[in-house]
C-alpha positions in Angstrom: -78.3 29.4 75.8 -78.1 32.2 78.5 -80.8 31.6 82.2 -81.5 35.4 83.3 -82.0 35.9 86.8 -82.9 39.1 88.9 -82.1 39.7 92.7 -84.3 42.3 94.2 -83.3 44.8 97.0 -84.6 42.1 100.0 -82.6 39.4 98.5 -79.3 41.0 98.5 -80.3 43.5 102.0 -76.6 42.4 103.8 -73.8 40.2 103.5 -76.2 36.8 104.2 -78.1 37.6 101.2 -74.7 38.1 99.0 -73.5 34.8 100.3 -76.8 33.4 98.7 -76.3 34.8 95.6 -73.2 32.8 95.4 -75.3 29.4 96.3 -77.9 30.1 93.4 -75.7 30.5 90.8 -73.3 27.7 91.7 -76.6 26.3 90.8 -76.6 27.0 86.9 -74.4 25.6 85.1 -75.6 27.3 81.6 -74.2 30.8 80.9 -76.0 33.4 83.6 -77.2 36.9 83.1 -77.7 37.9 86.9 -79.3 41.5 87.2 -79.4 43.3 90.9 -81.3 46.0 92.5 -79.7 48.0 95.5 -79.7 47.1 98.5 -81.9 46.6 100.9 -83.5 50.1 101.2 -81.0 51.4 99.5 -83.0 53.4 96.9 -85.5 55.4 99.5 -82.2 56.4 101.3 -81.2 58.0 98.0 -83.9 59.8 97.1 -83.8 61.2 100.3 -80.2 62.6 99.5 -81.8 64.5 96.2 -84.7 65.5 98.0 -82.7 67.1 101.0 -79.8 68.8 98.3 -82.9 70.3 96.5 -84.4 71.7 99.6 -80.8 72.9 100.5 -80.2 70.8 103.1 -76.5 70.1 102.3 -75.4 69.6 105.4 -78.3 66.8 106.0 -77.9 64.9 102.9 -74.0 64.5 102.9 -75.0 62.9 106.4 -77.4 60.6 104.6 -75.1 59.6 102.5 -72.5 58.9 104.3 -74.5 56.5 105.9 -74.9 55.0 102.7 -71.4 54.4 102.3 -71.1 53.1 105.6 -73.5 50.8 104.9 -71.9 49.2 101.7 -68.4 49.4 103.6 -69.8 47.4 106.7 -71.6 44.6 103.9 -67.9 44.7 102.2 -66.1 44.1 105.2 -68.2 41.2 106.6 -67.6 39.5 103.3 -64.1 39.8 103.3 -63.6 42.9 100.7 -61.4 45.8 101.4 -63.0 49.0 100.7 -60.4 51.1 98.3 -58.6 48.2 97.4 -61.4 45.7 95.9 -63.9 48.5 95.3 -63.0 52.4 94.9 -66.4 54.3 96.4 -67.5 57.3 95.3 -66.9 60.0 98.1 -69.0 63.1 96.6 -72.5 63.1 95.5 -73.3 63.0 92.1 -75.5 66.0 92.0 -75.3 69.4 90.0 -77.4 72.3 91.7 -77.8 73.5 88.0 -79.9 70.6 86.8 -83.6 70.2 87.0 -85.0 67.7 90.1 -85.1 64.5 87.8 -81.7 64.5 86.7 -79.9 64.9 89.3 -82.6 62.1 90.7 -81.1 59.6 88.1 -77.1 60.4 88.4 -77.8 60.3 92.6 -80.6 57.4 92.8 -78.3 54.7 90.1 -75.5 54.6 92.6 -77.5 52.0 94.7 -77.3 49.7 91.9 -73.7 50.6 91.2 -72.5 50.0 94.2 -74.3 46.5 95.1 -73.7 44.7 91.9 -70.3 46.1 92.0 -69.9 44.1 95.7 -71.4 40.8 94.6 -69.5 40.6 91.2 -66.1 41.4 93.0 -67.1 38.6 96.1 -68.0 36.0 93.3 -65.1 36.7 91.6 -63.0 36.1 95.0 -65.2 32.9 95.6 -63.3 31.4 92.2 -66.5 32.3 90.0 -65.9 33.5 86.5 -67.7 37.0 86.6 -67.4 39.9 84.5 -69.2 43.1 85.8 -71.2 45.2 83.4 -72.1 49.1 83.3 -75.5 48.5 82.4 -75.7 52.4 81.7 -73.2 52.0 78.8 -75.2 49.3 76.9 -78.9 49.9 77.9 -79.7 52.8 75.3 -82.3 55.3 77.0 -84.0 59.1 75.9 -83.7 61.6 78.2 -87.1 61.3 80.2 -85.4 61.4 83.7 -87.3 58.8 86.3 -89.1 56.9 83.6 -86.8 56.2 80.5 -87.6 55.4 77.2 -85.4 52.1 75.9 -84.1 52.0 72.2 -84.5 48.6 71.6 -82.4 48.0 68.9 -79.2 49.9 69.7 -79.6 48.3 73.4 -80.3 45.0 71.8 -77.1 45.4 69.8 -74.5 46.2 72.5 -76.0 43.4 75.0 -75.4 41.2 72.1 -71.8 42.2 70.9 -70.9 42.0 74.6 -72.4 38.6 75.3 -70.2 37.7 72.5 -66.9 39.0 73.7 -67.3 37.7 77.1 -65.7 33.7 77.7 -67.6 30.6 78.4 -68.9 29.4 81.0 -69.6 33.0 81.8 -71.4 34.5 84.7 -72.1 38.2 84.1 -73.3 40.9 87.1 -75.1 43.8 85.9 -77.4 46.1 87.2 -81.4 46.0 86.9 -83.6 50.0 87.1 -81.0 51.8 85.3 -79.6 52.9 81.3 -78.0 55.2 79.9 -78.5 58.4 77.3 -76.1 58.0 74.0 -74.1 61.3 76.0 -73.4 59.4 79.0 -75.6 60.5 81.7 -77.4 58.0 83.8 -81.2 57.2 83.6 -83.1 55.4 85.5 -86.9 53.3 84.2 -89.0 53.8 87.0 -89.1 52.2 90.5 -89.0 49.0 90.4 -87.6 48.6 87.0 -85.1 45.9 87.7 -87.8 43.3 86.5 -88.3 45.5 83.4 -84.2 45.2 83.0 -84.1 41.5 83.5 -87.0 41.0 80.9 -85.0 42.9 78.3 -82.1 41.2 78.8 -83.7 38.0 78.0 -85.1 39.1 75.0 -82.3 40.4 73.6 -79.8 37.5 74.3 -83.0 34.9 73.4 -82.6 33.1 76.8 -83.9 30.0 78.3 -86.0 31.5 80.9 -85.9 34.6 83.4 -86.2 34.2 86.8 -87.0 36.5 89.8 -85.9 35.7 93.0 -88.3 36.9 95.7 -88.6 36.8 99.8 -92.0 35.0 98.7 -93.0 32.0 97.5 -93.8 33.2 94.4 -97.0 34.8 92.6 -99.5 34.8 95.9 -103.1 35.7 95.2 -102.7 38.6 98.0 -99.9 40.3 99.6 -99.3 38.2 102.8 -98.5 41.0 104.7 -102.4 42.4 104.4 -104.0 39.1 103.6 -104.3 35.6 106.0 -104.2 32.5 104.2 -102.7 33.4 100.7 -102.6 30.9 98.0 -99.4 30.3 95.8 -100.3 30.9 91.9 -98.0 27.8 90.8 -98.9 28.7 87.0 -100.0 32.0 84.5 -100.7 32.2 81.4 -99.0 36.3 79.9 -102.3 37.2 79.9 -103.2 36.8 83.7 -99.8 38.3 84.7 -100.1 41.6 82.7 -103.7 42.2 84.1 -102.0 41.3 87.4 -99.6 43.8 87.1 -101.3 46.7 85.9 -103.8 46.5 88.8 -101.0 46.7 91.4 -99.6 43.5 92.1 -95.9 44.2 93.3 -95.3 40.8 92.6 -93.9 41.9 89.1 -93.7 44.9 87.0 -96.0 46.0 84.4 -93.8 46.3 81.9 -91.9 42.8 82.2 -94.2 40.5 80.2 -94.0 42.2 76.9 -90.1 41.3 76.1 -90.9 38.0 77.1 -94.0 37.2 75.8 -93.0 38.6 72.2 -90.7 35.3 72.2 -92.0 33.1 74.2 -89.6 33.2 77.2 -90.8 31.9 80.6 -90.9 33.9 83.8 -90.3 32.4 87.1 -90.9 33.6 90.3 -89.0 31.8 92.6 -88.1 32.1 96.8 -84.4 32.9 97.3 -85.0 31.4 100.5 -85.4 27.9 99.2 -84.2 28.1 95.6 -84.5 24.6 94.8 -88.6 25.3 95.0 -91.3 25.2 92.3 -92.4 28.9 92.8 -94.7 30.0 90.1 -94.2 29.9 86.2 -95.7 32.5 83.5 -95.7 31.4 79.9 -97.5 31.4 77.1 -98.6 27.6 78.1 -99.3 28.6 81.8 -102.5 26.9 83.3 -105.9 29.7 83.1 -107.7 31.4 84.4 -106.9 31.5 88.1 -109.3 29.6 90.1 -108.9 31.5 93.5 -109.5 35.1 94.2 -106.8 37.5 93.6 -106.8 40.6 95.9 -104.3 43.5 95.1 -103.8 46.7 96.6 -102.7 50.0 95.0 -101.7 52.3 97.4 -100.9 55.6 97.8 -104.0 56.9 95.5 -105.5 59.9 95.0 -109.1 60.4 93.1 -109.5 62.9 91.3 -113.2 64.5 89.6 -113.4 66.7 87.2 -116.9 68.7 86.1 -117.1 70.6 83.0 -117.8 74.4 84.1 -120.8 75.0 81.5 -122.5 71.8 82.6 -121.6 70.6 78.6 -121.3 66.7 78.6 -117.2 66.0 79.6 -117.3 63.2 77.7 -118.1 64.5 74.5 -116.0 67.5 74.8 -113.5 67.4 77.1 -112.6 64.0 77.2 -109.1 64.4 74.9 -108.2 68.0 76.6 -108.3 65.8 80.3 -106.7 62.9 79.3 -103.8 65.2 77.6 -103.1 67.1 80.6 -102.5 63.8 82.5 -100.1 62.5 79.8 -97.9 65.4 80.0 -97.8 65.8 83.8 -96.6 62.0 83.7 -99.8 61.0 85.8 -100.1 56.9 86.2 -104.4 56.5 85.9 -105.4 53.4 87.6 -109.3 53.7 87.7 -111.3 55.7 85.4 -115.2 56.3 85.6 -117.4 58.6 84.6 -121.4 60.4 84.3 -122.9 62.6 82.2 -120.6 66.2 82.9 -118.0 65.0 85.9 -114.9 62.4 84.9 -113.2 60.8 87.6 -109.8 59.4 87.8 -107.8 57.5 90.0 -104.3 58.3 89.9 -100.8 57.7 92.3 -100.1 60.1 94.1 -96.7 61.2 93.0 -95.0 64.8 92.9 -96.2 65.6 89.5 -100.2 65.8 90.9 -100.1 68.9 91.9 -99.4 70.5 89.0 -101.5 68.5 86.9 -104.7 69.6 89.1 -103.6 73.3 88.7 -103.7 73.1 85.1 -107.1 70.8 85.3 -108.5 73.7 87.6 -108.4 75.9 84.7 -110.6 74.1 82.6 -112.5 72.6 84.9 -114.4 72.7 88.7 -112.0 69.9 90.3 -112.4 68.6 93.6 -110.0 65.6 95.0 -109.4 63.0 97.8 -105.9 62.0 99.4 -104.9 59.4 101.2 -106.8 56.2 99.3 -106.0 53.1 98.1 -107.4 50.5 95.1 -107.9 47.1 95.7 -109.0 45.3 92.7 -110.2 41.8 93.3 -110.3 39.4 90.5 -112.3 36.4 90.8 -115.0 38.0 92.8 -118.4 37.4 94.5 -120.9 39.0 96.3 -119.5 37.2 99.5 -116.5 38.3 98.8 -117.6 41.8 97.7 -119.4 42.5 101.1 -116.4 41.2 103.3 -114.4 43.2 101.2 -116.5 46.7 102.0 -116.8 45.7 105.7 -115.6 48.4 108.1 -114.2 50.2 105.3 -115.3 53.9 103.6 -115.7 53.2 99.7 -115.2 56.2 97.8 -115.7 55.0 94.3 -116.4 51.4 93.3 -116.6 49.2 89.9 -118.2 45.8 89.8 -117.6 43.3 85.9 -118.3 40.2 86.1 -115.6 38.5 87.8 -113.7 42.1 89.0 -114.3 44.3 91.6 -112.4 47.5 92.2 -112.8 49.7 95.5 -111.1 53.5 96.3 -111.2 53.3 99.9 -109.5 55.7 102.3 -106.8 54.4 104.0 
């Protein structure tokens, strides 16, 4: 039965991290899926390439890149690889001035993956490992929605298969996580952060033992450590618990991970890659609930926006399915919704698409909007931990249940 494990951007960041790689999975001795990110920061460096080439900035983003390549080169060479010889790199960008922003955004941004797992399967395979690298974007099946692809499940789930078959026992296989590929051959990627998402499928289609992610963490915290003192590891979750988690913010895992697993019954672990031979935490449909400590997660990067009907008629009643449409197509992610008698307010992420989303929304509505806000939604809550939550801070929209509390406050 095949283990799946993910290594995130942190965990592979230079030639140290490659050379733990190698440690884990002498580790397994079961057949191993083992899915990568890029490197380090790999993928902000990118989209800084497309973002310069579609400003015009030519002579800016070759010098970006290049530092790219240099970057993978110096990795290579500290591990003992010879650049040309073990690996060909790419030398021109993959970008066509003829296609829209979001597809040259995949082709560009799914090199960072290409190159690291492309690195770590040829240093395994020089460390005596049997590896076999695989062009994820040739047997994940996606649509064309650039940035945020759609998966078809079962021709996906077919190739993964037929080529788990093929491939020789005791098998380790190097892949890469964030990125598919349209039935035409043009890269896609599912949204940042999608490596999880990758990882999850995986094990759903090949019916594996578990998944594991390997983290610079501990494993599921109740905060983010680097906002929070004194975090708690989570040592066990039940689905339930980590989708909520997810959707409300927590980096920790992406929302749409649980679903492949949960649908049959594979466990997710959330391990250190620091000291793999810990406990980290464990979601499964057995996991120990509900979560006894308070869970704080932050959202950042929001923007809220209010929308008033210009006749004063109830929004609710009326407008509701008109709003609510214009966010869908303009690819909005709503995090927070509230609302009164003739005003609707969301809280969305503030991503490139908002914009044009609120210049549509202006001509149905009187909209007015804030920048520069974050969410923190705190599950497990109390009024003490309400009020020290709201101290010193400017609260722009808040939501109290019975054991959540959810705060816009401006950054």
């Amino acid at each position: 039965m095949a283990i799946v494990y993910k290594f995130g951007g942190a965990s592979v960041k230079d030639a140290n991290g490659v050379r733990n790689v190698e440690k884990i999975v002498r580790m397994v001795e079961d057949d191993l899926m083992v899915v990568v990110s890029a490197m380090g920061k790999t993928t902000n460096a990118l989209e800084r390439v497309v973002e310069l080439l579609d400003a015009g900035k030519e002579e800016q983003a070759l010098s970006q890149w290049v530092d790219i390549i240099d970057f993978h080169v110096a990795v290579m060479k500290e591990l003992g690889l010879q650049p040309g010889s073990d690996i060909r790199l790419q030398g021109e960008i993959p970008y066509d001035p003829t296609l829209p922003f979001d597809e040259n955004y995949d082709q560009v941004v799914s090199m960072g993956e290409i190159l690291s797992t492309q690195i770590i399967a040829v240093y395994l395979l020089k460390q005596g490992l049997s590896v076999e690298w695989w062009n994820m974007p040739k047997l994940l099946r996606t649509d064309n929605t650039w940035r945020e692809a759609k998966v078809d499940d079962a021709v996906s789930a077919s190739l993964i298969r037929a080529g788990w078959e093929r491939a020789q026992r005791p098998q380790i296989v190097v892949t890469q996580g964030f990125i598919g590929g349209t039935a035409d051959g043009k890269r896609t990627t599912l949204g940042r952060e999608g490596s999880d998402y990758t990882a999850a499928l995986l094990g759903n289609y090949l019916d594996a033992e578990s998944v594991t992610i390997w983290k610079d963490v501990p494993g599921i915290l109740n905060a983010d450590p680097r906002i929070e003192a004194n975090t708690v590891l989570i040592p066990s979750l039940r689905y339930q618990d980590a989708v909520e988690l997810s959707y409300s913010g927590a980096q920790i895992i992406h929302p749409k991970t649980i679903r492949p697993l949960e649908n049959k019954r594979i466990p997710l672990l959330v391990k250190p890659f620091g000291d793999p031979t810990a406990a980290g935490s464990r979601i499964a449909e057995d996991g120990v609930g509900p979560i006894d400590v308070p869970v704080y997660i932050w959202r950042k990067n929001q923007l809220l926006i209010t929308m008033r009907a210009k006749d004063f008629a109830f929004v609710l009643e009326e407008s509701l399915s008109e709003i609510f449409e214009i966010i869908h197509r303009h690819r909005l992610k709503v995090s927070l919704i509230q609302s009164s008698a003739v005003t609707i307010s969301v809280c969305v992420d503030n991503t490139r698409f908002v914009n044009d989303a609120i210049e549509e929304l202006k001509q149905h509505f009187n909209v007015t909007y804030n920048d520069h806000l974050s969410l923190l939604t705190i599950r497990g809550t109390t009024p003490e931990i309400l009020d020290r939550a709201k101290d010193g801070r400017t609260v722009m929209l808040s939501q109290t249940t019975r054991r959540t509390a959810r705060l816009v406050v401006k950054e």
